[in-house]
KETORMAR-908321 format. One record per residue (C-alpha): residue in three letters; x, y, z. Coordinates in steps of 0.5 Angstrom, whole numbers, plus 500, padded with zeros to 3 digits. Layout:
<rodrens>
ALAXYZ ...
</rodrens>
This chain:
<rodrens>
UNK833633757 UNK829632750 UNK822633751 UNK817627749 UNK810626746 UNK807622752 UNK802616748 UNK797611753 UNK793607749 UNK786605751 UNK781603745 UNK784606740 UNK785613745 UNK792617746 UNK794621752 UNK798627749 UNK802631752 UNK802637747 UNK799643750 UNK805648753 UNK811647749 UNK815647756 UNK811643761 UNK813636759 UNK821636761 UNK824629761 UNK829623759 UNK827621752 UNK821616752 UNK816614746 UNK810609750 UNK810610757 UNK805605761 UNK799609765 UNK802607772 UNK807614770 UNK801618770 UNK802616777 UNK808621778 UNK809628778 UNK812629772 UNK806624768 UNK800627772 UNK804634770 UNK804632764 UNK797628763 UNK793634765 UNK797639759 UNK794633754 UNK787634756 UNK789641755 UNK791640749 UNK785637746 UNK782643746 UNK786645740 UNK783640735 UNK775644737 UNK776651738 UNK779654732 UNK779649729 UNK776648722 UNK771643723 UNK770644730 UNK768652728 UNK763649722 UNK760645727 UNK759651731 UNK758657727 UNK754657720 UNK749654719 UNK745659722 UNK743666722 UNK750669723 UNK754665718 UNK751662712 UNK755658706 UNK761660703 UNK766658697 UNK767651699 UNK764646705 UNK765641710 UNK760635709 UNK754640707 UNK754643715 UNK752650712 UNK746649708 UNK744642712 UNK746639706 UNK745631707 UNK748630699 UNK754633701 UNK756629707 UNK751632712 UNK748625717 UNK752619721 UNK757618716 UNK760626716 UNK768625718 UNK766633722 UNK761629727 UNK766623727 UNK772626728 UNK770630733 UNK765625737 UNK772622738 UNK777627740 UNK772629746 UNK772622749 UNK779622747 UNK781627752 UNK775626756 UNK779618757 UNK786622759 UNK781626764 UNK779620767 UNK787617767 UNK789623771 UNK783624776 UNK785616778 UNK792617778 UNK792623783 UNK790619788 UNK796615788 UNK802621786 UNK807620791 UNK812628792 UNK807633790 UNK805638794 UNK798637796 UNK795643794 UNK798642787 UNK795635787 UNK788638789 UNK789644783 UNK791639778 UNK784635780 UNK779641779 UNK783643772 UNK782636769 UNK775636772 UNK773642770 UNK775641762 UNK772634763 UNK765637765 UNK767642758 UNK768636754 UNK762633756 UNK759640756 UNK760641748 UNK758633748 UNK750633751 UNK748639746 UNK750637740 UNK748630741 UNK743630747 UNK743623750 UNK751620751 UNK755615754 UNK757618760 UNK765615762 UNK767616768 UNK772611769 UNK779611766 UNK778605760 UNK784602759 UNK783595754 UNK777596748 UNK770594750 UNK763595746 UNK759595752 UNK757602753 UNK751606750 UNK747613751 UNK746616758 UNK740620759 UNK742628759 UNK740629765 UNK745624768 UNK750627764 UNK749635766 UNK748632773 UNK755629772 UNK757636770 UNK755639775 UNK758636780 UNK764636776 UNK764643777 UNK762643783 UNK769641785 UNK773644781 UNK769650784 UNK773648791 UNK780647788 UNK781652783 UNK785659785 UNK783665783 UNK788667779 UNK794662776 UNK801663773 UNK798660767 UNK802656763 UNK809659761 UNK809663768 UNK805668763 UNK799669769 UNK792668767 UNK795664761 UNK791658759 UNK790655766 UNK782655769 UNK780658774 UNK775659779 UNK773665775 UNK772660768 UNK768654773 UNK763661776 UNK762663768 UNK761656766 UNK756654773 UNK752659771 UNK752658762 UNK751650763 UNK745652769 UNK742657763 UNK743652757 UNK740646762 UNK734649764 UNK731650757 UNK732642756 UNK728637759 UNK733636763 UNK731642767 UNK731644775 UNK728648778 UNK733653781 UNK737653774 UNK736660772 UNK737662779 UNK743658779 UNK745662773 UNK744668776 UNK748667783 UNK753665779 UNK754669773 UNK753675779 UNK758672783 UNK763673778 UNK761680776 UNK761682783 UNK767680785 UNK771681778 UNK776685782 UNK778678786 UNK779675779 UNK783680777 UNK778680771 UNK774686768 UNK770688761 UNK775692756 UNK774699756 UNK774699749 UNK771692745 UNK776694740 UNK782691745 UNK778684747 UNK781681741 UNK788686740 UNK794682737 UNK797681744 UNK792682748 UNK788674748 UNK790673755 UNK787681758 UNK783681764 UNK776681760 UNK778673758 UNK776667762 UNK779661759 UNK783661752 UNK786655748 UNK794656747 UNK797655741 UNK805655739 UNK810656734 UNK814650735 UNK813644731 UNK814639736 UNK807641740 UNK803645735 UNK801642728 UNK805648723 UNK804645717 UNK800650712 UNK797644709 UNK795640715 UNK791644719 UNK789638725 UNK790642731 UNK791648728 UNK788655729 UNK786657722 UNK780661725 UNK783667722 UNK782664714 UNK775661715 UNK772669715 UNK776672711 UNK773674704 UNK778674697 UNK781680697 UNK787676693 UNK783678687 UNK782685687 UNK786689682 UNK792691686 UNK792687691 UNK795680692 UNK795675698 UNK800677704 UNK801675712 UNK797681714 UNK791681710 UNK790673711 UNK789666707 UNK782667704 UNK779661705 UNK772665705 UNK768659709 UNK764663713 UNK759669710 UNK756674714 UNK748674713 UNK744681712 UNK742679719 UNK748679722 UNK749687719 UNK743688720 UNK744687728 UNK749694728 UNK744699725 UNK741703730 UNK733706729 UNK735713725 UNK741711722 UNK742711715 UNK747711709 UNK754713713 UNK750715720 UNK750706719 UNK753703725 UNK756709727 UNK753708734 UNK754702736 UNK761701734 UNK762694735 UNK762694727 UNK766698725 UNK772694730 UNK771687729 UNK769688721 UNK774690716 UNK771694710 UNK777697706 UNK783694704 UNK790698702 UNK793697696 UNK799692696 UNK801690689 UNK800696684 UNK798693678 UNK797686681 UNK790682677 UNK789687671 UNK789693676 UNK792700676 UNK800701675 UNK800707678 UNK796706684 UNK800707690 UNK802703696 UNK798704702 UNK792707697 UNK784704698 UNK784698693 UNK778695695 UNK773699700 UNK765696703 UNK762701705 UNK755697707 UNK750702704 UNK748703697 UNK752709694 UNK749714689 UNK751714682 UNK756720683 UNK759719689 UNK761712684 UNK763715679 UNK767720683 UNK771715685 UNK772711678 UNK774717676 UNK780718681 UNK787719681 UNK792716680 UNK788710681 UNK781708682 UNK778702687 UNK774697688 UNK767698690 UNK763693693 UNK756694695 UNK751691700 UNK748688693 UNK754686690 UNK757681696 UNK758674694 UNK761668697 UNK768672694 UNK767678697 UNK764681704 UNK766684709 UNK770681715 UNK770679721 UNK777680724 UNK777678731 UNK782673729 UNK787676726 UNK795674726 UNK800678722 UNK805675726 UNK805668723 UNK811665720 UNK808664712 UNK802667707 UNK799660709 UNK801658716 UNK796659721 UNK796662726 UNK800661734 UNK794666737 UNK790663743 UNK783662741 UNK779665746 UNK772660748 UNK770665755 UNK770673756 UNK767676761 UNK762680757 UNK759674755 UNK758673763 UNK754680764 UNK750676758 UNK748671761 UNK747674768 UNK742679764 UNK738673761 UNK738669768 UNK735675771 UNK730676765 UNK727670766 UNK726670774 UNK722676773 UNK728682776 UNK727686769 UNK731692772 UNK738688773 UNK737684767 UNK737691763 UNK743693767 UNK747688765 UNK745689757 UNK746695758 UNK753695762 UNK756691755 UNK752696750 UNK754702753 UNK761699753 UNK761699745 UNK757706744 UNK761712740 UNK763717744 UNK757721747 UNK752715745 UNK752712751 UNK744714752 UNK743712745 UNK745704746 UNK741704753 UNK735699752 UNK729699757 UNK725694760 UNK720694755 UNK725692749 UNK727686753 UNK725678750 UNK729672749 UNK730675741 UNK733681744 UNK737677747 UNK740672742 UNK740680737 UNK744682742 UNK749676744 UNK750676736 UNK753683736 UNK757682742 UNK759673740 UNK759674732 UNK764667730 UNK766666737 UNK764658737 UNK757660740 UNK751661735 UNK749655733 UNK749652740 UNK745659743 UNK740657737 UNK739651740 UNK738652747 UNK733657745 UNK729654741 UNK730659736 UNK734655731 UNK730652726 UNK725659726 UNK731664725 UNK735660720 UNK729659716 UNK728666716 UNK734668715 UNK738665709 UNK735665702 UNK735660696 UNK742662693 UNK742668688 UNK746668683 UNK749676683 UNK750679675 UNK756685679 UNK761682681 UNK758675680 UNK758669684 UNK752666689 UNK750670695 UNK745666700 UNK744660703 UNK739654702 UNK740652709 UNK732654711 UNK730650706 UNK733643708 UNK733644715 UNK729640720 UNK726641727 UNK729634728 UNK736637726 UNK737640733 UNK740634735 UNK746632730 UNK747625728 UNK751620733 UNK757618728 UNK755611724 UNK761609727 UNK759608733 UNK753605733 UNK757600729 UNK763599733 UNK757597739 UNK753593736 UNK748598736 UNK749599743 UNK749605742 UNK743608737 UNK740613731 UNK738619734 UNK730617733 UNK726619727 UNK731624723 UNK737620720 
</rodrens>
């Protein structure tokens, strides 16, 4: 049996079956008409194309520029995508940019086969009821995710919820309340129709598939995200709080639990531990997954985006471990300032919280002496490039200039550059196929840790500062060096929303969450203002450092720009949002 790419044409949308490479088994088809959505087989199959959509959002080139720089976390690097980084409207930033265009259209691409898959089930014949009502609280939890993603970066959208089939130009902008009450009510759903545990995909458990663990973490995520919009209820941030706290307590039902260590959440091998609550899956295989090294649709290239030229330093030289250094994403001083604890100093900096020093890589190893004008002598597995994040005295350098049988690079919290800086390595792959390949490791969108966040902040704003502390202080505690617990311990008199958003910084760093989180809490404007600088040219090594986003942004840009093509395609129907582009 040879496995097919199933296509539905609607207004230009394609229902693909690419998720699982082993979902889809069945006599060769190329077009399949909507009514095999019908059977068993195509609801199957239907659902694994929803899933799959979100392959071309997380780890995703555009899908993670829209969500990570521009921010107090990530600022410019050595190229761009439509001047997302500094807010830049010369370099594509507004209505005409493809990032917002292409990705305006792959979320209501998946959300139409969301909307087919929920109007066949009803009209499955064979299946097993409980697999059919599994199948619909799947769809309608990625649906709400969909749109979840839709109304915070675009505020008011079309709200569709109906399978379209032929090409129409009648639709325009719901309110945003209508849209979160959809969401809700999506989830609600969902909420009775998941199990607590799955088999996952591949019969790998907890692999892929929602659960009821993902719809209360997202309940409790999209009741905080609603109630700082104009959208809010009444009951948000308790919902939020009985949501998040349902999942916390009764984590062992779910089978999910923190990590002891946060240097295992994002282990090789370990993307599907019992800290996450949904991953999007990728693979190797060429039929379903987009392998190309220079096609990156659809792919996982989440790991080249942060990774710093360490191609370029004398003795090194481009492999699979160390990674395709794209150097699109870099670190801002805040963001390394966060780790650094009252008291410490030089090399007592970040040692207490240890979340640094295990998803930031600092020192790179010699793997090609002589490589870039380097040292012949310099021998394999030997320092060639180290970060030590605080300035060195000048007879420590030059101890290590004088070194045998080789020196290494140096560079200084000074020195750093769109080329060099330290790393964030939650995405690391040493296992793809090629220098170039990106990578087959499931893309992690929702961990428990971020629950406990959540949960803190709900009960922060409800008044209940005791348990707002406990749960900080539950993820704070976890990331202590041995012995340091009491030190990583915060009171309530430390507590605001700007601790919070410090605090999911050092836990979410490049998890595809900061610029929403800015947003939500109104801080975006004020913190990237006050954190990215004009850019500065560096005299050692060279290059620029720093960013022009704080200039160029705008109040009005929390909102990002309905795609020009749609309001041309709807005769203006759908419109600008108002005053800003």
């Amino acid at each position: 049996m040879k496995k097919s790419f199933l296509a539905l044409m609607g207004v230009g949308l394609l229902l693909s079956s690419s998720g699982c490479k082993d979902i889809l088994e069945e006599d060769p088809r190329s077009v399949l008409v909507p009514s095999f959505l019908g059977t068993p087989q195509g609801i199957e199959a239907g659902l694994t194309g929803v899933y799959s959509g979100m392959r071309n959002i997380y780890g995703n080139e555009q899908g993670m520029f829209m969500a990570v720089t521009g921010t107090d976390e990530y600022m410019r690097g050595i190229a761009t995508q439509d001047g997302l980084d500094e807010y830049n409207r010369g370099g594509g930033f507004g209505p005409a940019s493809g990032v917002f265009t292409n990705q305006w259209n792959i979320i209501y691409r998946y959300i139409n086969d969301a909307n087919g898959v929920l109007k066949y089930s009803a009209s499955v014949q064979g299946m097993a009821p409980a697999r059919l009502q599994q199948i619909v609280a799947e769809t309608k939890l990625l649906r709400a995710q969909y749109y979840f993603l839709l109304v915070r970066y675009w505020g008011d959208v079309p709200l569709m919820l109906s399978f379209v089939e032929t090409p129409t130009k009648a639709i325009s902008r719901a309110p945003i309340a209508d849209v979160y009450n959809a969401i809700v009510q999506d989830l609600n759903d969902a909420l009775a129709g998941l199990p607590d545990q799955t088999a996952g995909f591949a019969g790998v458990p907890n692999t892929g598939r929602v659960t009821r663990a993902t719809a209360l973490h997202l309940l409790a995520k999209v009741h905080l995200t609603r109630a700082t919009s104009s959208a809010r209820q009444a009951d948000d941030y308790a919902k939020a709080k009985q949501y998040s706290e349902d999942l916390i307590t009764n984590r062992a039902r779910y089978a999910r639990d923190l990590e002891a260590d946060p240097a295992q959440v994002f282990a090789e091998g370990n993307e599907n531990g019992k800290e996450i609550l949904f991953n999007v899956q990728y693979n190797a295989d060429a039929t379903f997954s987009q392998t190309d090294p220079f096609n990156a649709t659809g792919a996982n290239v989440s790991t080249f985006l942060f990774r710093s030229r360490y191609d370029l330093v004398g003795n090194m030289v481009r492999d699979i471990p160390n990674g395709r250094p794209f150097s699109r994403f870099v670190p801002t001083p805040y963001l390394f300032s966060t780790y650094v604890l009252p008291g410490e100093s030089g090399p007592t900096l970040r040692t207490t919280d240890t979340r640094y020093n295990k998803w930031f890589t600092t020192l790179w190893r010699v793997n090609s002496p002589g490589n870039n004008g380097g040292n012949a002598a310099a021998v394999r597995g030997d320092t060639a490039l180290w970060y030590p994040g605080y300035q060195l005295s000048a007879a420590r350098l030059a101890r290590i200039a004088g070194r045998t049988p080789a020196p290494y690079r140096v560079i200084q919290p000074s020195q750093y550059t769109t080329e060099y800086y330290p790393v964030l390595n939650k995405y690391d792959d040493t296992r793809r196929g090629g220098v170039n390949n990106p990578s087959t490791r499931p893309f992690i969108v929702y961990r428990l840790a971020e629950t406990y966040l959540i949960a803190a902040e709900a009960n922060m704003y409800l008044g209940n500062l005791p348990q707002a502390v406990a749960h900080i202080n539950t993820v704070r505690e976890r990331a202590a060096a041995p012995g340091r617990q009491a030190q990583m311990r915060i009171t309530a008199s430390q507590l605001n929303i700007d601790f919070i958003l410090d605090e999911r910084t050092r836990e979410l760093a490049g998890e595809h969450t900061r610029w929403l989180d800015l947003v939500r809490t109104g801080k975006l404007v004020e913190r990237v203002q006050d954190v990215t600088k004009v850019p500065r040219v560096q005299t050692v090594p060279g290059g620029t450092y720093g960013s022009a986003a704080g200039a160029n942004i705008q109040a009005c840009y929390i909102l990002r720009p309905i795609p020009q093509q749609e309001i041309d395609r709807t005769s203006g129907l759908i419109q600008q949002q108002n005053g800003c582009y």
